[in-house]
mmCIF file of the C-alpha atoms, coordinates in Angstrom:
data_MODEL
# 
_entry.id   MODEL 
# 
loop_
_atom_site.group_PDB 
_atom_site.id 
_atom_site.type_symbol 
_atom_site.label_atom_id 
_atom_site.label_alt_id 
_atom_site.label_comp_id 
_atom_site.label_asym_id 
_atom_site.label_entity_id 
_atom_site.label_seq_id 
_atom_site.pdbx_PDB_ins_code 
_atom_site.Cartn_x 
_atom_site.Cartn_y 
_atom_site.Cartn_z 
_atom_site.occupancy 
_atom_site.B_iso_or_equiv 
_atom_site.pdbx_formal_charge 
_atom_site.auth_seq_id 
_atom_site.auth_comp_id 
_atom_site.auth_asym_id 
_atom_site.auth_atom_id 
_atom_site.pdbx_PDB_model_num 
ATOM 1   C CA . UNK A 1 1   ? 0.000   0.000   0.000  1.00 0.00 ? 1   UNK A CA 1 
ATOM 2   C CA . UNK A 1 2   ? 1.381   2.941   -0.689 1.00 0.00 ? 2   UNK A CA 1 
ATOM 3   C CA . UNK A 1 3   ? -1.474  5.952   -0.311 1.00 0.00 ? 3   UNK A CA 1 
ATOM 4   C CA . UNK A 1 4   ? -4.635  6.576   1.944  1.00 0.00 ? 4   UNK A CA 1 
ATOM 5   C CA . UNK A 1 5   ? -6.532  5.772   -1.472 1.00 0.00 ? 5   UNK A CA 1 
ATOM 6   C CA . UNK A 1 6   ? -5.555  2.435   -1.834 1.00 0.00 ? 6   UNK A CA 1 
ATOM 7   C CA . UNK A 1 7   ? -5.946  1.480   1.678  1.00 0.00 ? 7   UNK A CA 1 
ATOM 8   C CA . UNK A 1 8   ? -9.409  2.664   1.263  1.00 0.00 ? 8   UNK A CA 1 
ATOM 9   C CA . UNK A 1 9   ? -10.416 0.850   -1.741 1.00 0.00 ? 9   UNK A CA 1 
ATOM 10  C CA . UNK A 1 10  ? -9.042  -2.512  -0.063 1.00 0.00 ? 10  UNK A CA 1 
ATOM 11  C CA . UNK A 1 11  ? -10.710 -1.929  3.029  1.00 0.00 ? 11  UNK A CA 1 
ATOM 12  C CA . UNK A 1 12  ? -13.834 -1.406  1.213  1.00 0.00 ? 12  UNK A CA 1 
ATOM 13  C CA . UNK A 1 13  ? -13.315 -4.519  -0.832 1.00 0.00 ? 13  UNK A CA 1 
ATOM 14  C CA . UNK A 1 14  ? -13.391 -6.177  2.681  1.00 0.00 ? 14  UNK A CA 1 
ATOM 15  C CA . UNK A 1 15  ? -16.392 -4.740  3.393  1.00 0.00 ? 15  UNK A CA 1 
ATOM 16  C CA . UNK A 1 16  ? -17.803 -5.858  0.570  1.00 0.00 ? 16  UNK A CA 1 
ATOM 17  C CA . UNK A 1 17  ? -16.757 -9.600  0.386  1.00 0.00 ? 17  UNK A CA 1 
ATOM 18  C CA . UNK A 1 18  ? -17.449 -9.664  4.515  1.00 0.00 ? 18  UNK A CA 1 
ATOM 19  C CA . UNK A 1 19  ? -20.857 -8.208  4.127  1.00 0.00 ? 19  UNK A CA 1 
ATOM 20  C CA . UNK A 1 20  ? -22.337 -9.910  1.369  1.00 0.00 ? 20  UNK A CA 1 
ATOM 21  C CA . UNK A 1 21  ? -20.826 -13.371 2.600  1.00 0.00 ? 21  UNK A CA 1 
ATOM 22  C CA . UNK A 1 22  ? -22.423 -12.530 6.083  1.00 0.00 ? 22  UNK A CA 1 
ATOM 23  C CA . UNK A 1 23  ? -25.568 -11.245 4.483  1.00 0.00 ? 23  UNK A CA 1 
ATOM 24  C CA . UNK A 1 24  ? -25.911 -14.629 2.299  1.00 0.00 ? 24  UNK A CA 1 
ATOM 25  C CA . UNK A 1 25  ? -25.381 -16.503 5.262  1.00 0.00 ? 25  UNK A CA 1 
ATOM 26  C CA . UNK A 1 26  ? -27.988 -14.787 7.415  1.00 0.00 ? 26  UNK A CA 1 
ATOM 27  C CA . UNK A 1 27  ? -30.512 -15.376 4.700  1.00 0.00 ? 27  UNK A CA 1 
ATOM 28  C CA . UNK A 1 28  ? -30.220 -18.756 4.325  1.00 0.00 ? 28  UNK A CA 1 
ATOM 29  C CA . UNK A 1 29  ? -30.195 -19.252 8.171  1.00 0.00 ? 29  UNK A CA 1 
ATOM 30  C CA . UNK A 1 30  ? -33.233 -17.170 8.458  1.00 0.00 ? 30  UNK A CA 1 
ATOM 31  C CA . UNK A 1 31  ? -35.082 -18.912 5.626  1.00 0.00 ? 31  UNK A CA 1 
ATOM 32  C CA . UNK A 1 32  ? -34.329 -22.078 7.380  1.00 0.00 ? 32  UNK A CA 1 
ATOM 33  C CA . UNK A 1 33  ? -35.724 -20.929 10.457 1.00 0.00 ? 33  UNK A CA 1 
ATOM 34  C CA . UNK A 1 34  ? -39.460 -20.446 8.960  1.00 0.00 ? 34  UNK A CA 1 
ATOM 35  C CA . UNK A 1 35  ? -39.356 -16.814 9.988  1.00 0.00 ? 35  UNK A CA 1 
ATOM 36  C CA . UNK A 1 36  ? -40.071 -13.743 8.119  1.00 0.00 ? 36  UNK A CA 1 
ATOM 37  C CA . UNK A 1 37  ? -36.796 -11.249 7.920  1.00 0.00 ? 37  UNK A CA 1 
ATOM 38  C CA . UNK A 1 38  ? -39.132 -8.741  10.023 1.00 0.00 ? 38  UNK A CA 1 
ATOM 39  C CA . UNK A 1 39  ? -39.809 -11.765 12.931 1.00 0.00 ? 39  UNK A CA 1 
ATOM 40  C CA . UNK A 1 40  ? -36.259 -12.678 12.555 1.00 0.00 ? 40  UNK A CA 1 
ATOM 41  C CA . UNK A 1 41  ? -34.726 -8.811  13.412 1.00 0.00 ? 41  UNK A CA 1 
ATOM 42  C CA . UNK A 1 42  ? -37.519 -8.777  16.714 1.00 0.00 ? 42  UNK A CA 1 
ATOM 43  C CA . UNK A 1 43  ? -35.638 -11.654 18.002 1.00 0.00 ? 43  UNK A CA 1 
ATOM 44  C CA . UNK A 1 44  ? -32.051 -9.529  17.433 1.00 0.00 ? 44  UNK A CA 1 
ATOM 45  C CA . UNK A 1 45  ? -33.560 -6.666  18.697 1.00 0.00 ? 45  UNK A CA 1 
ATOM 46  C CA . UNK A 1 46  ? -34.639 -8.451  22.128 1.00 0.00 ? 46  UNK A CA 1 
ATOM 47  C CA . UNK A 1 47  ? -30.984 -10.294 21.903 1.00 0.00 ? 47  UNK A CA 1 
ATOM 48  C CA . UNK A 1 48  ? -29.049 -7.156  22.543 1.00 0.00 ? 48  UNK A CA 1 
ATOM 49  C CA . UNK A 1 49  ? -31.607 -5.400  24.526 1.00 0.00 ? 49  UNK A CA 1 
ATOM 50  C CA . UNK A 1 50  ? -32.497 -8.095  26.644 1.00 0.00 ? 50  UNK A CA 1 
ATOM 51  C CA . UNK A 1 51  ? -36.315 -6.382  26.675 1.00 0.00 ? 51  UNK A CA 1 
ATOM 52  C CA . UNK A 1 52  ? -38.454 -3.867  24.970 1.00 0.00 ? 52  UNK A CA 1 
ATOM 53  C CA . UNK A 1 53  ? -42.306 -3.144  24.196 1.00 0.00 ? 53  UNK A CA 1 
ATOM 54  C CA . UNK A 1 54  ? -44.264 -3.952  21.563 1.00 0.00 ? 54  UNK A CA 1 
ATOM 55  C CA . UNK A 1 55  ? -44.271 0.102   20.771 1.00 0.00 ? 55  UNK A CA 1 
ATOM 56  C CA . UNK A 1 56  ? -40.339 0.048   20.696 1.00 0.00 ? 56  UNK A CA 1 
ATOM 57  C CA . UNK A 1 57  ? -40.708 -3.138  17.930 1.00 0.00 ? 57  UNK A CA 1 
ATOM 58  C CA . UNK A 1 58  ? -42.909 -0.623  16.466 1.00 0.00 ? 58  UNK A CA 1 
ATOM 59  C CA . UNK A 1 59  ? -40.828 2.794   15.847 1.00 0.00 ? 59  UNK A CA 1 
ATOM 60  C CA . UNK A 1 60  ? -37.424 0.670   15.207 1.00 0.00 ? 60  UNK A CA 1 
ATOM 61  C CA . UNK A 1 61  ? -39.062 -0.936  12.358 1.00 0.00 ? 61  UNK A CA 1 
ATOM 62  C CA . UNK A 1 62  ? -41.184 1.745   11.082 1.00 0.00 ? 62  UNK A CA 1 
ATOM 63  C CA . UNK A 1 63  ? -44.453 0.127   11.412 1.00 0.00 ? 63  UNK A CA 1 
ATOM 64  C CA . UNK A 1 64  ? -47.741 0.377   13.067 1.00 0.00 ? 64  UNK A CA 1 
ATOM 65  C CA . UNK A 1 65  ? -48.165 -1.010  16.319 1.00 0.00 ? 65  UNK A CA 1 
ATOM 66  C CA . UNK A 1 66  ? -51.058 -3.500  14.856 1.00 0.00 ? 66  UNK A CA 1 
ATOM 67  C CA . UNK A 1 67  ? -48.350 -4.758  12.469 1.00 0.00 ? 67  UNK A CA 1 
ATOM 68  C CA . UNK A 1 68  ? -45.519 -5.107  15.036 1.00 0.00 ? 68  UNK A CA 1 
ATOM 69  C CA . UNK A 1 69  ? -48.247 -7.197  17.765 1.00 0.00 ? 69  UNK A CA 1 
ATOM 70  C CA . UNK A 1 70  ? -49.277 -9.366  15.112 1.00 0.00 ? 70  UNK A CA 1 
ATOM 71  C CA . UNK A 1 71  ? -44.887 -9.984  14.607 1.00 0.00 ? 71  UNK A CA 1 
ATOM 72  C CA . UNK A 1 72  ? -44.989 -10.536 18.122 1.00 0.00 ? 72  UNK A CA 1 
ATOM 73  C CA . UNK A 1 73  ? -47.761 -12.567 18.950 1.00 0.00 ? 73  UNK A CA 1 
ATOM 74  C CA . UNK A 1 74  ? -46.890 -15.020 16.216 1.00 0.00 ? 74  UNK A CA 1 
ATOM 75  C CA . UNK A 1 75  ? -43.351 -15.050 17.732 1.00 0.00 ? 75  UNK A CA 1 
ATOM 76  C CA . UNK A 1 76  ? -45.020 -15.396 20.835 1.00 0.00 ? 76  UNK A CA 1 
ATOM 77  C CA . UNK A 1 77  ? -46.803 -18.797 20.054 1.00 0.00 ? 77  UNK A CA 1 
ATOM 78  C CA . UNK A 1 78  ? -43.576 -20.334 18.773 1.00 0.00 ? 78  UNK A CA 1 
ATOM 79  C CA . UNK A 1 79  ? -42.114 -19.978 22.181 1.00 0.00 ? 79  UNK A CA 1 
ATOM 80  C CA . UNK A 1 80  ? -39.217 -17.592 20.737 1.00 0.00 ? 80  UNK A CA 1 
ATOM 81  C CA . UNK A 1 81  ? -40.838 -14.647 23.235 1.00 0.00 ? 81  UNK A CA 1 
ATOM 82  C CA . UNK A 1 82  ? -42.434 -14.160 26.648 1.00 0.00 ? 82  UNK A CA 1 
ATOM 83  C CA . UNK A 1 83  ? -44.224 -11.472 27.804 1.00 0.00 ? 83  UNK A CA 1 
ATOM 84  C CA . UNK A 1 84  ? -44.627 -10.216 31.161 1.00 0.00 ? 84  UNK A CA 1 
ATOM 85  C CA . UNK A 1 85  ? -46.397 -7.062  32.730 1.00 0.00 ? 85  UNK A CA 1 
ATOM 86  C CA . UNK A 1 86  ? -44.068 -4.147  32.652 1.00 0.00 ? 86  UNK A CA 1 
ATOM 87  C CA . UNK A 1 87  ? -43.626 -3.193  36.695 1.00 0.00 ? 87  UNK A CA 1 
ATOM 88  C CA . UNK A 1 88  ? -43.685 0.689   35.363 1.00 0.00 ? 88  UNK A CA 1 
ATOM 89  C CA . UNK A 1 89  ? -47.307 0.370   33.836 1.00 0.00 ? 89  UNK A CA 1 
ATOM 90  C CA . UNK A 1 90  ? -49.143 -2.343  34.354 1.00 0.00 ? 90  UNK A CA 1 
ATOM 91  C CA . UNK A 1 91  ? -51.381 -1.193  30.783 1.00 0.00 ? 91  UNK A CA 1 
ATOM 92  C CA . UNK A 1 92  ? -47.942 -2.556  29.147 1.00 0.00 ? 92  UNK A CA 1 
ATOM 93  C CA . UNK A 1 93  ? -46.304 -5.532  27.842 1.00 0.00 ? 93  UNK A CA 1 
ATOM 94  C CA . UNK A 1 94  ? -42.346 -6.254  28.324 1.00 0.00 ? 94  UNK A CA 1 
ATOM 95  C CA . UNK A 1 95  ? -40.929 -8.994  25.611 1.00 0.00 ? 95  UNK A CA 1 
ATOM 96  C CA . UNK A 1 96  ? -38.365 -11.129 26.115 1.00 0.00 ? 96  UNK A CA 1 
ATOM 97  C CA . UNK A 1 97  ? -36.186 -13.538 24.465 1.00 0.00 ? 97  UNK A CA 1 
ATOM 98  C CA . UNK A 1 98  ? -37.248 -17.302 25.610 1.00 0.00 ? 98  UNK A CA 1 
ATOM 99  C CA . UNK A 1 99  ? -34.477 -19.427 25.816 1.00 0.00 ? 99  UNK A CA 1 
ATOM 100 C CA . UNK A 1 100 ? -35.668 -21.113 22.593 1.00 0.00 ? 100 UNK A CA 1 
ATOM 101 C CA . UNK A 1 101 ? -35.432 -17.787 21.415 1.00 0.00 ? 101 UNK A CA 1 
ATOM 102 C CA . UNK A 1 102 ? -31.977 -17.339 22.387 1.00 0.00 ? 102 UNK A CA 1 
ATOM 103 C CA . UNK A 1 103 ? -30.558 -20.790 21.403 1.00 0.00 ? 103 UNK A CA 1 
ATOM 104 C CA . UNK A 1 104 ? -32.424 -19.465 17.673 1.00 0.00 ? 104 UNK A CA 1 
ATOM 105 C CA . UNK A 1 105 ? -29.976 -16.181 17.713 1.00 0.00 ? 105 UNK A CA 1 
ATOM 106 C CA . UNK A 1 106 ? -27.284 -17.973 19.143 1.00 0.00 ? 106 UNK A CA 1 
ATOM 107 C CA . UNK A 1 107 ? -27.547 -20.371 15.954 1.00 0.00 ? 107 UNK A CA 1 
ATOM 108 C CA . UNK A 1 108 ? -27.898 -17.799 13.712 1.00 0.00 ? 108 UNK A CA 1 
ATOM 109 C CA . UNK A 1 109 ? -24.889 -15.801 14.743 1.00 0.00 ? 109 UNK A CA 1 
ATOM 110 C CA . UNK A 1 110 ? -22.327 -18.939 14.865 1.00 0.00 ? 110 UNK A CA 1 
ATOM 111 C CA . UNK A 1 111 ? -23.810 -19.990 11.270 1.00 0.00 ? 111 UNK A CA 1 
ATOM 112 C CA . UNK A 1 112 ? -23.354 -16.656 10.027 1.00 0.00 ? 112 UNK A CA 1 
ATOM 113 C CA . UNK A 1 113 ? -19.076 -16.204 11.422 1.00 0.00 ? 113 UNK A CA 1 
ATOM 114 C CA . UNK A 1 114 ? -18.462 -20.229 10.508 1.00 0.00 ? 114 UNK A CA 1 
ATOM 115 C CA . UNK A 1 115 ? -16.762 -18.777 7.189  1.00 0.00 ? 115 UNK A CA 1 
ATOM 116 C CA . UNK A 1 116 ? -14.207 -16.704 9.004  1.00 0.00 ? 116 UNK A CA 1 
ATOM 117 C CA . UNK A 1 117 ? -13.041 -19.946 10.786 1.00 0.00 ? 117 UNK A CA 1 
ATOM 118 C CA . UNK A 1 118 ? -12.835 -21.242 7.598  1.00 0.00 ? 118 UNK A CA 1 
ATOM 119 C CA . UNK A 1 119 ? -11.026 -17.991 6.328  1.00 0.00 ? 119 UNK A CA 1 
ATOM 120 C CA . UNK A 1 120 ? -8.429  -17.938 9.230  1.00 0.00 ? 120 UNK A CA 1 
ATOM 121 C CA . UNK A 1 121 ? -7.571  -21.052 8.875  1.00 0.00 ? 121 UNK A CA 1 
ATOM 122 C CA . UNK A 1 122 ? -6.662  -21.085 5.280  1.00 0.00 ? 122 UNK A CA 1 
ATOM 123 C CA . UNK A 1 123 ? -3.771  -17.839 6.542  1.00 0.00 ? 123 UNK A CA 1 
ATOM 124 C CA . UNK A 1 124 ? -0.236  -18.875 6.469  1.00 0.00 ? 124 UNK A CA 1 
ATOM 125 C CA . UNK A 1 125 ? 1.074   -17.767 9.932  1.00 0.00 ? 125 UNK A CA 1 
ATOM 126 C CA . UNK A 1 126 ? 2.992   -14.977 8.451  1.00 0.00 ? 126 UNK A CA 1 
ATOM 127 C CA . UNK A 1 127 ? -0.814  -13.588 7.032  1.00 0.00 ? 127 UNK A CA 1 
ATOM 128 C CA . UNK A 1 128 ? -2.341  -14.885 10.024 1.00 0.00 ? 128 UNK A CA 1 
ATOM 129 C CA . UNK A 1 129 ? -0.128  -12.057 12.054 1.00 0.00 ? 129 UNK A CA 1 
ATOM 130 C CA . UNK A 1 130 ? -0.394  -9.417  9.742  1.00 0.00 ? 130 UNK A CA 1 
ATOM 131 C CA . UNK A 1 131 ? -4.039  -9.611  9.110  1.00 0.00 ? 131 UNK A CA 1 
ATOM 132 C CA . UNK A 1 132 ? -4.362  -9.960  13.324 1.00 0.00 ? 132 UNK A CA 1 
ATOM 133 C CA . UNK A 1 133 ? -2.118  -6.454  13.244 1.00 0.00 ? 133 UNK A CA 1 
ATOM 134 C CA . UNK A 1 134 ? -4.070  -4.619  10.987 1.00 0.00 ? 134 UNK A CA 1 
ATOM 135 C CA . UNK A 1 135 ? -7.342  -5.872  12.407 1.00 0.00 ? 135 UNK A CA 1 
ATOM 136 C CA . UNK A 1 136 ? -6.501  -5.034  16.007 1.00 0.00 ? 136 UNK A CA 1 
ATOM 137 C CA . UNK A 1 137 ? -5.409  -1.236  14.712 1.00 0.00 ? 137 UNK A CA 1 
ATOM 138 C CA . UNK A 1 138 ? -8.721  -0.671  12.735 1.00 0.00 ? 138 UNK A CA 1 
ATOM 139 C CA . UNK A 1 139 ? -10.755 -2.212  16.010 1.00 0.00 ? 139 UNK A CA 1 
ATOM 140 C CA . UNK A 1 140 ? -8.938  0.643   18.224 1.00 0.00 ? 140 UNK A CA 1 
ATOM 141 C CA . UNK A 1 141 ? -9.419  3.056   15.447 1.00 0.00 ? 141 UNK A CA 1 
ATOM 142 C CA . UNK A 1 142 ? -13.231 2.391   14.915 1.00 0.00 ? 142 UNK A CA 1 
ATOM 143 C CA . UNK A 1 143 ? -13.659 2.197   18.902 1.00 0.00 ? 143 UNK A CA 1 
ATOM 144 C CA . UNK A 1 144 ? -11.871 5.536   19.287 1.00 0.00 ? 144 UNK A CA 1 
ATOM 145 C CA . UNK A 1 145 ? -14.171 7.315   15.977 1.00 0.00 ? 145 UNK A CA 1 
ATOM 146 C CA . UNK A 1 146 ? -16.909 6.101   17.600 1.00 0.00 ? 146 UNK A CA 1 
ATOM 147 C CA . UNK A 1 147 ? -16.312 8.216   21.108 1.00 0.00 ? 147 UNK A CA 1 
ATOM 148 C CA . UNK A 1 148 ? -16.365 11.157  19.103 1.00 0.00 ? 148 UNK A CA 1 
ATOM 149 C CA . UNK A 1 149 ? -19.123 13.306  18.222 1.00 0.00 ? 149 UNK A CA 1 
ATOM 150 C CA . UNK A 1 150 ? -19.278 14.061  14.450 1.00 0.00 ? 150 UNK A CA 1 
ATOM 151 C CA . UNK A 1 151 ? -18.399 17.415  13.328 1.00 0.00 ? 151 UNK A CA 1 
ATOM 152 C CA . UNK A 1 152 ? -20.664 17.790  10.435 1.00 0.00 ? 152 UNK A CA 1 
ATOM 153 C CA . UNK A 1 153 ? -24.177 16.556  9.755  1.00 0.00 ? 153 UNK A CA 1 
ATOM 154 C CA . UNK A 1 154 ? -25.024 14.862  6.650  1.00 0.00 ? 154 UNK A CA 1 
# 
């Protein structure tokens, strides 16, 4: 490498290859779950919130609140959700992950990486160190852009 441009263009050719070979994955693992997409991103929702109501499903995925209870209750009746009364307002519904639920995401997520086992272990040790280098430096780099507050809106 020897510019900023090039580094850019190969880091986005990463991106690239590492999203659509974690997208195709995801698919397929969804597809062979039975679940719509929409159902499926609930169930990540709840997974790294731990717990929301059906009126949060409803603004993150930019539907009505009939639409996201029908997602839920079907979800529901699998046994991939629980609800429970919400201790703040007893009107309201908290949702959960069940542990079926859980064990689903949990799938999902190890399905989706099993290529970059694959990946890693096809790395001579002398890539296998560099690509750990340079991986390590764009995970402190990406932590530390991410504490700062963007100077310009878009």
């Amino acid at each position: 490498m020897t510019d900023s441009v090039e580094l850019t263009q190969t880091v986005r050719q990463w991106m690239d290859v590492f999203t659509t070979r974690s997208m195709h994955a995801w698919t397929r693992y969804v597809k062979s779950t039975g679940l719509s997409m929409p159902q499926f991103g609930i169930l990540m929702n709840l997974y790294y919130r731990h717990t929301c109501g059906v009126s949060d499903i409803s603004e993150r995925m930019e539907v009505s609140a009939a639409a996201a209870s029908q997602l839920v209750d079907k979800l529901v009746q699998a046994g991939l959700l629980e609800r429970a009364e919400d201790p703040n307002d007893r009107r309201a519904k908290l949702l959960t992950l069940s542990d079926k639920g859980r064990a689903m995401i949990d799938s999902g997520i190890e399905t989706r990486s099993n290529w970059v086992d694959e990946l890693i272990a096809d790395l001579s040790p002398d890539e296998f160190e560099k690509v750990a280098a340079a991986l390590e430096t764009l995970s402190r780099a990406a932590v530390r852009l991410a504490g700062q507050k963007p100077e310009r809106h878009f």
